[in-house]
C-alpha positions in Angstrom: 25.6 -14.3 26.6 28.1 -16.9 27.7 29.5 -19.4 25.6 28.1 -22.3 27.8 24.8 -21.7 26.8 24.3 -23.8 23.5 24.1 -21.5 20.3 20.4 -23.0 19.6 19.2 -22.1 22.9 20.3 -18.3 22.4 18.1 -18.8 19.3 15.5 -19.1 21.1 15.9 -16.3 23.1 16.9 -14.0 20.5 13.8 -14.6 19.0 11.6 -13.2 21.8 13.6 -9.8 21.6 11.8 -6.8 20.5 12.9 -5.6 17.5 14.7 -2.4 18.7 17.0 -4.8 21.0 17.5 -7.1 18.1 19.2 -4.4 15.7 21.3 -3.2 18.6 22.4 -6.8 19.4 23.7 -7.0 15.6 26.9 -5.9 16.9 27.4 -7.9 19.9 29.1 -10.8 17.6 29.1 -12.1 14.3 27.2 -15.3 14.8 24.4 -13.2 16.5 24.6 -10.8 13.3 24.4 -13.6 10.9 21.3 -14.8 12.9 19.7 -12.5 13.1 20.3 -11.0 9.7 19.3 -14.8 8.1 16.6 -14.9 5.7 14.9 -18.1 7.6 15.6 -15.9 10.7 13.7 -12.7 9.5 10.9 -14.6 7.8 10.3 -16.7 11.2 10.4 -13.8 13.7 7.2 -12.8 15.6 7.7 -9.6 17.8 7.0 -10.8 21.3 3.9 -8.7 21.8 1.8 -10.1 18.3 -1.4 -8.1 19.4 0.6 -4.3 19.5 -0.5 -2.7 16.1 0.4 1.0 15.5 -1.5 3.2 12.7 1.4 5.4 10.5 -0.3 8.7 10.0 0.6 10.6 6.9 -0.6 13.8 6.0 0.6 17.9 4.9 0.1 20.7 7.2 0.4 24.1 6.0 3.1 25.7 4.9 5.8 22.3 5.6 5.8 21.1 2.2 7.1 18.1 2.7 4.7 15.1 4.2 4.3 14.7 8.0 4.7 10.9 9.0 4.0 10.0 12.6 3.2 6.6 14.4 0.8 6.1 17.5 0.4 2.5 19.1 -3.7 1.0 18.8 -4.3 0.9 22.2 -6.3 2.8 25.2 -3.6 5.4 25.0 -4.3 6.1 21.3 -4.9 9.6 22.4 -2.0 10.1 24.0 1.4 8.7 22.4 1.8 9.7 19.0 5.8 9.3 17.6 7.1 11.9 14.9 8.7 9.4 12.2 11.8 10.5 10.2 11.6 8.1 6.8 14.8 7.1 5.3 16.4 8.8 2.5 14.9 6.9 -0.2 11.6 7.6 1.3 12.4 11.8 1.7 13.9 11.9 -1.6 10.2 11.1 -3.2 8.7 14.2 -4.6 5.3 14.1 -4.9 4.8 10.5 -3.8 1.6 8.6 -3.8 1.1 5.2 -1.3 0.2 2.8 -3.1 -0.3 -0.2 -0.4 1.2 -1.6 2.9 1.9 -5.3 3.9 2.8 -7.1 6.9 4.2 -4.2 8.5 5.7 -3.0 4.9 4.9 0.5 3.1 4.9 1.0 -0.8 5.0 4.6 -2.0 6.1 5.5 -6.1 6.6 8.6 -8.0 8.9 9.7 -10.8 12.4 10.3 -11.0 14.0 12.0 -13.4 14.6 16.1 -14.1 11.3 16.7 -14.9 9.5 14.9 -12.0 7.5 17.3 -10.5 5.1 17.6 -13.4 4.7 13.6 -13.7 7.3 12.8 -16.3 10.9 10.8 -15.9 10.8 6.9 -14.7 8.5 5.7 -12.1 10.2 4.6 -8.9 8.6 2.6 -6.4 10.1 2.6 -2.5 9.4 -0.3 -0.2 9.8 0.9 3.8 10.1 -0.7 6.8 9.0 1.5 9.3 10.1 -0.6 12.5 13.4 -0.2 11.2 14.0 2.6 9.6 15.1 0.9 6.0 14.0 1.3 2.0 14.5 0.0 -0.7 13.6 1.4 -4.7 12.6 -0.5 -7.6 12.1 0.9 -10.9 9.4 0.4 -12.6 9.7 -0.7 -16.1 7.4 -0.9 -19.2 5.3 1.6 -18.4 4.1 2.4 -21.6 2.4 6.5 -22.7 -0.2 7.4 -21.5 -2.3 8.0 -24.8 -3.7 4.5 -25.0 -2.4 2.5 -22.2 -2.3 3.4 -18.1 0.0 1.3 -15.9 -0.4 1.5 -12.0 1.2 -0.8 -8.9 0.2 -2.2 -6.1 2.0 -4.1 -3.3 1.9 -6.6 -0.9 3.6 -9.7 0.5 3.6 -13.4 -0.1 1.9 -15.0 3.3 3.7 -18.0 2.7 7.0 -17.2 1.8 7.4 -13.7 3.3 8.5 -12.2 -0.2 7.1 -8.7 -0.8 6.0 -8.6 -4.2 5.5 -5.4 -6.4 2.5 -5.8 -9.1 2.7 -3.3 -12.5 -0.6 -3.5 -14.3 -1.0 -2.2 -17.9 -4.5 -1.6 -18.9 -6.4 0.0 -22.0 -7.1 3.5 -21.0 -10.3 4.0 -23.0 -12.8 1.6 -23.6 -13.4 3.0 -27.3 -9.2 1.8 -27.5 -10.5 -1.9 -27.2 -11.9 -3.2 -30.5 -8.2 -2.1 -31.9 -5.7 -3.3 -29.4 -5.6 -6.6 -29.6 -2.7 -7.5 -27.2 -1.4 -5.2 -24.0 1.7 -4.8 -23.9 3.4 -5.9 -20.4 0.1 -6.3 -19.0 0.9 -8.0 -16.0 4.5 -8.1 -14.4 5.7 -9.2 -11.0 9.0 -8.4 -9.2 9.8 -10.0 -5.9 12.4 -8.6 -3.5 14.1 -12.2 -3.2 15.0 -12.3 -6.8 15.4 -8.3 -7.5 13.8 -8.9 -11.2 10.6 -8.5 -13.1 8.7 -11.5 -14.4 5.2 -12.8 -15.7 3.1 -13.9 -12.9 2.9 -18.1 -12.6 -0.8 -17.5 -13.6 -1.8 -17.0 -17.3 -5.0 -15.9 -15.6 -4.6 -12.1 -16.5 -7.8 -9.5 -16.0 -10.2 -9.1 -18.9 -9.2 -6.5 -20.8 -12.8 -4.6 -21.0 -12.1 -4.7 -16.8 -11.1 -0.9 -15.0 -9.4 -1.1 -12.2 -9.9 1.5 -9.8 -7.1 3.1 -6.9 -8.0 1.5 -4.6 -6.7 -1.6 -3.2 -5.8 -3.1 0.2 -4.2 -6.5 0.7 -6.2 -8.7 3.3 -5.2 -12.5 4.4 -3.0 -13.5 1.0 -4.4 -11.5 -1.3 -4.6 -8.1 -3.4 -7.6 -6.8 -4.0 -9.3 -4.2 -6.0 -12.5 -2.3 -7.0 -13.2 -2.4 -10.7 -15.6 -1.6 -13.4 -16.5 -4.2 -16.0 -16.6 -1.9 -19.3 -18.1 -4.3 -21.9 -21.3 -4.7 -19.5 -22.5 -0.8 -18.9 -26.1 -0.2 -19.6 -27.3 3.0 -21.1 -29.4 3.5 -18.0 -26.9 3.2 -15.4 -23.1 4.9 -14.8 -21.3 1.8 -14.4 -20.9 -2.5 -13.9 -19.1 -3.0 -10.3 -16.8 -5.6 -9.1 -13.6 -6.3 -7.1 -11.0 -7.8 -8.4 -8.7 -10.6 -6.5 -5.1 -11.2 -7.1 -3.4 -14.3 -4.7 -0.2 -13.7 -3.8 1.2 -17.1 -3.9 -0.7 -18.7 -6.5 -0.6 -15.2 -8.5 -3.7 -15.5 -10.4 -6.7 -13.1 -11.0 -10.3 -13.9 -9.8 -13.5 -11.7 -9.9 -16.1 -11.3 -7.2 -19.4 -10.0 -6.9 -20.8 -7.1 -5.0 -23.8 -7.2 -2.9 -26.7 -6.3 -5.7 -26.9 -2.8 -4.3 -23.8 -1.7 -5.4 -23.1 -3.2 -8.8 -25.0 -0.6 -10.3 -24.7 2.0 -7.3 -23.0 4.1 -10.0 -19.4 5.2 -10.6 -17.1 2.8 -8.5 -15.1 6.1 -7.3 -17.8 6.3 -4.6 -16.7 2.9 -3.2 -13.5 2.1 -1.2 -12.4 -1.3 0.4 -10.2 -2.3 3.3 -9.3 -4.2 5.8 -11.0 -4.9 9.5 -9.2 -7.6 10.9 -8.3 -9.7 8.2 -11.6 -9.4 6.7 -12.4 -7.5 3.4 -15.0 -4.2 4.0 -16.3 -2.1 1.5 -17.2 1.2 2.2 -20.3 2.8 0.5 -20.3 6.5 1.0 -23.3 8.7 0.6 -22.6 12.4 0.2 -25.7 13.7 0.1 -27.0 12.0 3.3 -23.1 12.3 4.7 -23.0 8.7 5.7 -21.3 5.5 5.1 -22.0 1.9 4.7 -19.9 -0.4 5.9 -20.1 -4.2 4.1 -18.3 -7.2 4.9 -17.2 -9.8 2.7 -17.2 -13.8 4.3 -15.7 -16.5 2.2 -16.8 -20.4 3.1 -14.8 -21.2 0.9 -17.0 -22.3 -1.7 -18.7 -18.5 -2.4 -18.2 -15.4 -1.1 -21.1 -12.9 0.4 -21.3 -9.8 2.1 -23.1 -8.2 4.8 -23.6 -5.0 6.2 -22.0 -4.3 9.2 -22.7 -1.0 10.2 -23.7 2.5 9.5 -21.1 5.4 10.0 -22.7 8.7 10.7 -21.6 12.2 11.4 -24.1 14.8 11.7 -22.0 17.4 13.3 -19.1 17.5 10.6 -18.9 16.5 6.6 -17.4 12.8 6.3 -15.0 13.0 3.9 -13.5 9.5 4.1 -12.8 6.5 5.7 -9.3 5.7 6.0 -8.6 2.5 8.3 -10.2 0.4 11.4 -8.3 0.3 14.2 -8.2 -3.4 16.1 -10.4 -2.6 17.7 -13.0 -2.8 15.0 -13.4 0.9 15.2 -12.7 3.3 12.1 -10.7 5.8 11.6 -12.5 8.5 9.6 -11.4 11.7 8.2 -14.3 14.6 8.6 -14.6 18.4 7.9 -16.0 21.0 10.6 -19.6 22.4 9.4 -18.8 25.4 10.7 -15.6 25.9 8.3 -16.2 28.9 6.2 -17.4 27.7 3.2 -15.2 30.1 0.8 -12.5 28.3 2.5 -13.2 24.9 2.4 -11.1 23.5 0.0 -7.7 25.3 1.8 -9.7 24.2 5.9 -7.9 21.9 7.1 -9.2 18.7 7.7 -9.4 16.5 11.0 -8.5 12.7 12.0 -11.6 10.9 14.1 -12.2 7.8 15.6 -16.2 6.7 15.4 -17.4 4.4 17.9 -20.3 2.4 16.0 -22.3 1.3 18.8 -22.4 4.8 20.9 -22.0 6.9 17.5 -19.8 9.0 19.3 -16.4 10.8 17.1 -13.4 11.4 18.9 -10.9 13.6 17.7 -7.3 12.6 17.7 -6.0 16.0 17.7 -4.2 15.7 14.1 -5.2 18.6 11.7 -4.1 18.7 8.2 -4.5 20.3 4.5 -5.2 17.8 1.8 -5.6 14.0 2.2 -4.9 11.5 5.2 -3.2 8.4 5.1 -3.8 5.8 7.7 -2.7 2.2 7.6 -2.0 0.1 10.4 1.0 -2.5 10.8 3.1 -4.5 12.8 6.8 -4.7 13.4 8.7 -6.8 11.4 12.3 -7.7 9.9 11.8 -7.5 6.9 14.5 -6.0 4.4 17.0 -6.3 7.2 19.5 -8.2 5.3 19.3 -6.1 1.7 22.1 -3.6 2.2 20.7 0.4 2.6 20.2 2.8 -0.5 19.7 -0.4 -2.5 18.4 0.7 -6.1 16.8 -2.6 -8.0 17.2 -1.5 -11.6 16.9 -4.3 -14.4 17.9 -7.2 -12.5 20.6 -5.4 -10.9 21.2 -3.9 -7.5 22.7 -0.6 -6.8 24.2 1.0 -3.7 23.2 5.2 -3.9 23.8 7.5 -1.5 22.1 11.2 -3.0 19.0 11.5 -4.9 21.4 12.8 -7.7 23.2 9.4 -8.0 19.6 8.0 -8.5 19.1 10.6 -11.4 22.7 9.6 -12.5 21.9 5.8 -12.2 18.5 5.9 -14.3 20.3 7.8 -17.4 23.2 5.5 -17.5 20.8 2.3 -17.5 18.6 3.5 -19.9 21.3 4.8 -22.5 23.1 0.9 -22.0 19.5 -0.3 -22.8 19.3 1.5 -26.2 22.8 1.1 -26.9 21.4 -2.7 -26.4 18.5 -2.4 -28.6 20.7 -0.6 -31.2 23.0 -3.6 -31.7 20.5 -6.3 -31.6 18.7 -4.2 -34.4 
């Protein structure tokens, strides 16, 4: 671009770039690089075509036994133009791995590390990708204490306001016979944002009632986290369990409880329930197996309470519903179903298929993706984010390490943990 134009001017333009032409234009000079690569810069950008979302596809297929990750754009040609993704290193080096949430156009996976990680054991390791870009990070997770008494999960999301994704460890009391002798949990809450590359307490002393469950599932929708939860201290002998969801705001980073419509507090275990996100709105999904249907509720806030009303009914009378996995913008979901005429013998080994139901005609369309085990579908955006932290960046107790193998990883975690009790030793 020639010099005559003022530098604040190619701002401008630069900022209307997609975000393919913006990583190649990195190396056309170093102020461009510096723009581009600026924290204000990557926190500002909006691609130039907002309403393009895409739906990442994971899922296993046969006898590949690593996952298949593949991209298709949420438009008319959803059909028709699906992308075979190659994750970064950090991403393919995960054994096991389990998604735990995705955030303005961010995806969070964890598993273990260490030389005994295929049967759950070594230190949990949680890796944040950026899909437009092709970049991780990992974080180790810390504090996570055995699994006799206590169980720790994350979840993920990013600050609205300051464009900071945020990793949240929760430590809870496993069994609710465990509760009348714990008195304090350990580590219960702890936060670690990317800016910062530590762990912390949350701003809020606000923390979850420890006779609260918190379930898997969790989706982050318009600022905050939220999941579905059983309230322990509150089951009646007559009925399976006391439902709720559980809020967590990002910025403010404080805990609030909402109510479920009536019919599902005591609708039984809380593993039939799911939640998600339909344009910025917060759904829960009520499946019935034995009538192979599913509820779909939405939650509005007037700021003052919060309700929910039932949208629509999702039904499939042709194949076994299995799950609900995302809406498309469109409004429509994305379902995951089961052919009735699969052998039965067979059924857990059939493979299962990816759908689109269209609420008003009830028709399923099928997208032509066939796998073995479960789907994952979440839908983002293109973003920046993570563009300036440098690649195989390890965050490891407050420190930031540069790895290039899955071995230096292995390396990294033994050497940080033996300084840590040659720490403790000397302090004792």
């Amino acid at each position: 671009m020639s010099d005559n134009v003022p530098f604040e001017i190619q701002e401008e333009i630069i900022k209307r770039l997609p975000i393919k032409s913006l990583i190649r234009f990195q190396l056309v000079s170093k102020a461009w690089k510096s723009l581009i690569c600026s924290r204000h810069f990557i926190a500002d950008y909006s691609a130039p075509h907002p309403q393009l979302q895409h739906l990442l596809v994971r899922y296993d297929h046969g006898h590949i036994s690593t996952p298949i990750y593949s991209s298709v754009i949420d438009d008319h040609t959803l059909l028709n133009r699906r992308v075979s993704l190659t994750p970064p290193p950090l991403v393919n080096w995960l054994r096991d791995s389990v998604i735990i949430g995705s955030s303005h156009g961010l995806l969070c996976l964890q598993c273990f590390y260490g030389d005994d990680d295929r049967f759950g054991l070594g230190t949990r390791m949680a890796v944040i990708w950026n899909i437009s870009i092709r970049k991780a990070i990992a974080v180790v997770v810390p504090n996570v204490p055995d699994g006799e008494i206590y169980i720790t999960f994350t979840s993920f999301g990013v600050c609205p306001e300051t464009s900071d994704p945020k990793i949240l460890k929760i430590t809870e009391i496993k069994t609710w016979s465990e509760t009348e002798s714990v008195t304090l949990i350990p580590w219960q809450v702890e936060v670690f944002t990317v800016s910062s590359g530590v762990w912390r307490c949350p701003y809020s002393t606000n923390l979850p009632r420890k006779s609260v469950q918190f379930s898997c599932s969790q989706v982050v929708v318009d600022g905050f986290c939220y999941w579905l939860a059983t309230d322990r201290s509150t089951i009646d002998p007559g009925f399976k369990a006391y439902n709720l969801i559980i809020s967590f705001h990002m910025t403010r980073e404080e805990f609030i409880e909402v109510n479920l419509p009536d019919s599902l507090i005591y609708e039984g275990s809380v593993d039939y329930l799911n939640i998600s996100n339909l344009r910025e709105s917060l759904v829960v999904l009520d499946r019935n197996t034995e009538e192979n249907v599913c509820y779909v509720w939405s939650m509005k806030d007037d700021g003052v309470s919060k309700s929910f009303t039932k949208l629509f009914t999702i039904y499939s009378p042709d194949a076994t519903l299995l799950s609900v996995l995302e809406f498309r913008r469109s409004g429509e979901p994305v379902i995951e179903i089961l052919d009735n005429d699969a052998d039965p013998r067979y059924v857990p080994y059939a493979p299962s298929l990816l759908a689109i139901y269209e609420p008003k005609s009830k028709h399923i369309s099928n997208l032509g993706i066939n796998g073995i085990g479960s789907f994952f579908v979440h839908s983002y955006k293109e973003t920046l984010l993570l563009l300036d932290q440098p690649d195989f960046t390890v965050y490891d107790k407050g420190k930031g390490y540069i790895v290039k193998q899955r071995a230096e990883i292995l390396s990294l975690l033994k050497h940080t943990n033996k300084v840590e009790m040659q720490g403790a030793h000397e302090m004792k």
